[in-house]
C-alpha positions as CSV (number, residue, x, y, z in Angstrom):
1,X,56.0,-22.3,-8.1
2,X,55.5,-25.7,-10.3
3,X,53.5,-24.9,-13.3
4,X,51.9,-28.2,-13.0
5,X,51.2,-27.3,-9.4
6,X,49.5,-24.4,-10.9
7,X,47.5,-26.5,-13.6
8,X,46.3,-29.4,-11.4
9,X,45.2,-26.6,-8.4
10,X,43.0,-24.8,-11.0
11,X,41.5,-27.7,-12.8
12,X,39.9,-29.2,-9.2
13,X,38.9,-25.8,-8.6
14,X,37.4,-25.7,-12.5
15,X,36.0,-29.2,-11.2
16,X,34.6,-27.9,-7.5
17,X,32.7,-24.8,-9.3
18,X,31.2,-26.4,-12.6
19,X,29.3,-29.0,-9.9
20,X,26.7,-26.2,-10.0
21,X,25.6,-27.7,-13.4
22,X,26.2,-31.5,-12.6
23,X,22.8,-30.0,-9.8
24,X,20.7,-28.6,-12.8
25,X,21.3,-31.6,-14.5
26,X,20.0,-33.7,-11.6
27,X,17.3,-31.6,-11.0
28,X,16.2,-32.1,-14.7
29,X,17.0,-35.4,-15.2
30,X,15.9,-37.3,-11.5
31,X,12.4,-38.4,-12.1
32,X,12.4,-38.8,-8.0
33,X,13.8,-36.1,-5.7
34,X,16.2,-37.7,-2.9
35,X,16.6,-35.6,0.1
36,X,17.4,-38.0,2.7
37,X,20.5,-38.9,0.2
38,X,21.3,-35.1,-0.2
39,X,21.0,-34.6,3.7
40,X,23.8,-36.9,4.0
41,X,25.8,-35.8,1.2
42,X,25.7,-32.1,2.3
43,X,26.7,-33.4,6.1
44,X,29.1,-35.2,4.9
45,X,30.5,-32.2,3.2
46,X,30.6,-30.9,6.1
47,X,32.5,-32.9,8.6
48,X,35.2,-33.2,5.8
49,X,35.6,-29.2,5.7
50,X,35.4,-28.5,9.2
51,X,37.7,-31.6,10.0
52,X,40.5,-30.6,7.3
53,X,40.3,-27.1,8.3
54,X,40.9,-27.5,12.6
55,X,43.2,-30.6,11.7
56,X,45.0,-29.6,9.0
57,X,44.6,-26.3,7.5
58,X,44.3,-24.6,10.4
59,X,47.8,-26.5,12.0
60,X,49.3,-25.4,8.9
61,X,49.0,-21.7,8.6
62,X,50.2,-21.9,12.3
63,X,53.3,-23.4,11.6
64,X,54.2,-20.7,8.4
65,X,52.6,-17.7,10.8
66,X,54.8,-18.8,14.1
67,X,58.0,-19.5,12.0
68,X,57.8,-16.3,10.5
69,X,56.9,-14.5,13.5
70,X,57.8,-15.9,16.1
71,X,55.0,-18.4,18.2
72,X,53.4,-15.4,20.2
73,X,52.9,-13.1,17.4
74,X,52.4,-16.1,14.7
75,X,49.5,-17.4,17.3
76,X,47.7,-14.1,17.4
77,X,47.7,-13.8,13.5
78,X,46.6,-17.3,12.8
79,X,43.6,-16.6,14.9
80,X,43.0,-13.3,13.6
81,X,43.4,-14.4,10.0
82,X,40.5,-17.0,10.8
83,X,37.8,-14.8,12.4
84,X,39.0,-12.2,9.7
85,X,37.9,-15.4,7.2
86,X,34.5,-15.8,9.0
87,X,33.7,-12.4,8.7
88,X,33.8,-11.8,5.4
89,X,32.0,-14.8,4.3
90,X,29.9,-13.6,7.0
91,X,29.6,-10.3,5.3
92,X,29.1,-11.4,1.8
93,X,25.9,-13.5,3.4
94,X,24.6,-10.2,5.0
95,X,24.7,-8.2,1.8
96,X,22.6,-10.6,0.2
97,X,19.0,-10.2,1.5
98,X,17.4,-13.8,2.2
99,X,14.9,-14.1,-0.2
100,X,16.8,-14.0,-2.7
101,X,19.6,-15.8,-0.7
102,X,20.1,-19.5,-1.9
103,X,21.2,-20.7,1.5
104,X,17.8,-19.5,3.1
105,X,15.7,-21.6,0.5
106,X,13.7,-24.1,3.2
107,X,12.6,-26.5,0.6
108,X,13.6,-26.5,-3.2
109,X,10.7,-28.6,-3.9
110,X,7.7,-26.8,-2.1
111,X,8.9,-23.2,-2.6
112,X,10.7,-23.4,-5.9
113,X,8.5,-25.7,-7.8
114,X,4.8,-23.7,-7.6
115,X,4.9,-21.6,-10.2
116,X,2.4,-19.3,-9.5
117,X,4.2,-16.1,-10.0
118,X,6.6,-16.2,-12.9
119,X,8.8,-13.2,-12.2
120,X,9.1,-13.6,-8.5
121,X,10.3,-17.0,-9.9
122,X,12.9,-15.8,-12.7
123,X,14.2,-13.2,-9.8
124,X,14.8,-15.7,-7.1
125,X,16.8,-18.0,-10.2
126,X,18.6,-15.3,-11.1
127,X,19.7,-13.6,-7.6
128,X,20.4,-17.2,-6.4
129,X,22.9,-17.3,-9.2
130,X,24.6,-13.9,-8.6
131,X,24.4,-14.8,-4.9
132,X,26.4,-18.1,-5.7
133,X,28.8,-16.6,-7.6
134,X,29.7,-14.3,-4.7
135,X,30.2,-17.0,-2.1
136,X,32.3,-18.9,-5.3
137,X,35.1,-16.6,-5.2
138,X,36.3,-17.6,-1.5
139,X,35.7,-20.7,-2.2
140,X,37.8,-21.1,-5.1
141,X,40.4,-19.2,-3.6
142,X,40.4,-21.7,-0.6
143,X,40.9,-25.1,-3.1
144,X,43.0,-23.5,-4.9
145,X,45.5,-22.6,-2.5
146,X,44.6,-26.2,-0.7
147,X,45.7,-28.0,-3.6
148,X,48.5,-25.0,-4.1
149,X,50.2,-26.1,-0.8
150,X,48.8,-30.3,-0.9
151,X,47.4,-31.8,-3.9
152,X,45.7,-34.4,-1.3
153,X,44.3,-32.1,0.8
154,X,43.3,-30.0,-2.5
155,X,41.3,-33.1,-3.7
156,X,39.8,-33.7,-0.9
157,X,38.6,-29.9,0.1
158,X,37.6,-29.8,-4.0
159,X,35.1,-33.0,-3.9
160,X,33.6,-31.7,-0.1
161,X,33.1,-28.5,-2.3
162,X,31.4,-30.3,-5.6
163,X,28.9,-31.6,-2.9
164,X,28.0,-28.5,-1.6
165,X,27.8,-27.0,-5.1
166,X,25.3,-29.4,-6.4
167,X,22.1,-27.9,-4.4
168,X,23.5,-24.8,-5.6
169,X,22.8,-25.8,-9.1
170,X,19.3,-26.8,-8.2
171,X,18.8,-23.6,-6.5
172,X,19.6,-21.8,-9.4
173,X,18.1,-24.0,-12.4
174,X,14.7,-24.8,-11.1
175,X,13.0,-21.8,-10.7
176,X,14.4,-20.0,-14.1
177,X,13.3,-23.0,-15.8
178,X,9.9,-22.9,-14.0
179,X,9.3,-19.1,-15.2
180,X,10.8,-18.8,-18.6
181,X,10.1,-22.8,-19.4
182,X,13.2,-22.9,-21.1
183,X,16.2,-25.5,-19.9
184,X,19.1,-24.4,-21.5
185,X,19.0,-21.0,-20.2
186,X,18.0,-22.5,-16.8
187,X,21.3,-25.1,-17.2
188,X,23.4,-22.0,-18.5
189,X,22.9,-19.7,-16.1
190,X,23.6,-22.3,-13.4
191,X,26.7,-23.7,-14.9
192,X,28.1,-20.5,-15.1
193,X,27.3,-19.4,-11.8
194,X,29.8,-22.1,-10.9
195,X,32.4,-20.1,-12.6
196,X,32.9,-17.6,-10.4
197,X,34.9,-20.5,-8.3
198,X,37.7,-20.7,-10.9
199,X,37.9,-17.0,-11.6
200,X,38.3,-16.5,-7.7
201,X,41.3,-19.0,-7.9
202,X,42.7,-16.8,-10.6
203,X,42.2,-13.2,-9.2
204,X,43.5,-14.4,-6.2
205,X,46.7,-15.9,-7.6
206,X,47.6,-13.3,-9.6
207,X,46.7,-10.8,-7.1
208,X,49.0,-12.3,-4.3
209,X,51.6,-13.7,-6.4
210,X,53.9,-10.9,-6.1
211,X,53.7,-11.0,-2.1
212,X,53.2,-14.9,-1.8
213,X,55.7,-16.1,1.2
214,X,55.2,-17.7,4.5
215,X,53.5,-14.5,6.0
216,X,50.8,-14.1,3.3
217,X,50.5,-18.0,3.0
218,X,50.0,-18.5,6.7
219,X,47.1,-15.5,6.7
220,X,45.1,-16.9,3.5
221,X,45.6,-20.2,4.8
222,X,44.1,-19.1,8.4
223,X,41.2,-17.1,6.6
224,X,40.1,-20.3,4.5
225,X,39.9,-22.6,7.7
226,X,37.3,-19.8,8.8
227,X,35.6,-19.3,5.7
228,X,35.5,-23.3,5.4
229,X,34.0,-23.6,8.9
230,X,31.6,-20.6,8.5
231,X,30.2,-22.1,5.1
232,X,29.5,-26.1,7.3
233,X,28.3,-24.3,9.9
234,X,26.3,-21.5,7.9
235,X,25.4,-23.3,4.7
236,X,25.6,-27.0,4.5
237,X,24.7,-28.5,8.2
238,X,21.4,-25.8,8.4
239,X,20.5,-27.0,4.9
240,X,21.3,-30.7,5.6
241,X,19.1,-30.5,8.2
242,X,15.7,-29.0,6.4
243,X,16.5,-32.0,3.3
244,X,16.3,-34.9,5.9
245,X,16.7,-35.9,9.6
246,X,18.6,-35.0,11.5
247,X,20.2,-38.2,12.2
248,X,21.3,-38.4,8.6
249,X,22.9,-35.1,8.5
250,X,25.5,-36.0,11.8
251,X,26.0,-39.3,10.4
252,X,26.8,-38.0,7.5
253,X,29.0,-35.3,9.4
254,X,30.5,-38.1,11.3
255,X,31.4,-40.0,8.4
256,X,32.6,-36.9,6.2
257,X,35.4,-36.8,9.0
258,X,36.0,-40.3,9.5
259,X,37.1,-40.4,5.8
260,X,39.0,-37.2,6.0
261,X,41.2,-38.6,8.7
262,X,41.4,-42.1,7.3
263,X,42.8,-39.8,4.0
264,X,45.4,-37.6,5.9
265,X,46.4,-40.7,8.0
266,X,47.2,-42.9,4.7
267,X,49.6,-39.6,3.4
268,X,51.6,-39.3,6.9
């Protein structure tokens, strides 16, 4: 493996997780909330991580599984690989009771910004953040081994994950700084909530270094398509849809992959 390969994979995933703070910041620093603009962001997200990961990702662990076991076999364990990815992102999110469950927050600024109960507050912030460092391990795991394999395809997968990783922040920052007044600690504790996204990368790399070859590339590579899909599906179209219309959020699907096929069509 390049050690520059190495370098530039863990920076965009360093770049993907630490978006958690660029959403404190904005949540500090915006003197007027934007959701229709965040509806589209988030759907745009979207249709780039469910288009890379059918189109590309997807084709990819194929081709590694079926060469190295032949197409019937290599087949079976692409698509077992990505149901196995759904259901442990799946599982992660059924751990984490709802409340305190950053994906099941309706409306940052109705729910999160009363604050009429100061603890309830500071233990939403601060289960939102251990809940998004949870769901940050995959994820960095899945850019990192994007941009492992395709520094294109890593970029691309790294900025879809930024997006998605800027409401994050918000979830995070706004109520610890509504109950303890205080934004650094808000900011902090969001920005390193992020971090879990690098650390993923590097627990997984280290973990799987010693039995990295086509098998165990095709399998993680099949499990990140899923936990990619699961994540639009779950996370980023349901919360699209609560920020703004409706309209918004598939335009902004459509045009998240429009883009991401214009991109893989310019590197053919």
């Amino acid at each position: 493996m390049n050690p520059e390969n190495i370098l530039f994979a863990f920076g965009l995933t360093l770049f993907a997780g630490l978006a958690t703070g660029i959403g404190s910041l904005m949540s500090f620093l915006s003197k007027k909330f934007n959701p229709k603009f965040l509806a589209g962001s988030l759907g745009f997200s979207a249709g780039v991580m469910i288009y890379v990961s059918f189109v590309e990702i997807f084709v990819k662990a194929k081709e590694s599984l079926t060469a190295a076991h032949g197409l019937k076999a290599g087949n079976i364990y692409t698509v077992s690989a990505f149901f196995a990815g759904i259901a442990v992102i799946a599982l992660i999110d059924k751990l984490i009771p709802s409340f305190e469950n950053p994906h099941e927050i309706k409306n940052i600024e109705e729910k999160n910004l009363n604050p009429q109960n100061s603890k309830k507050l500071l233990r939403m912030g601060l289960f939102s953040a251990l809940a998004i460092a949870i769901h940050n391990f995959p994820e960095g795991l899945a850019t990192f081994m994007a941009a492992m394999n395709d520094p294109t395809l890593g970029i691309s997968i790294a900025i879809a994950i930024a997006i998605h990783n800027i409401p994050e922040g918000i979830a995070v920052s706004v109520p610890i700084y509504y109950a303890t007044k205080n934004r650094k600690k808000a900011f902090w504790l969001s920005f390193l909530s992020g971090l879990a996204e690098p650390v993923g990368a590097l627990l997984g790399f280290f973990i799987l270094l010693s039995v990295f070859n086509d098998s165990t590339f095709g399998l993680i590579f099949a499990g990140v398509a899923g936990i990619m899909v699961y994540i639009s599906l779950d996370e980023l179209l349901p919360t699209a849809e609560e920020y703004g219309e409706h309209h918004i959020a598939i335009g902004g699907l459509i045009g998240g992959m429009a883009v991401m096929a214009l991109s893989l069509l310019l590197f053919i």
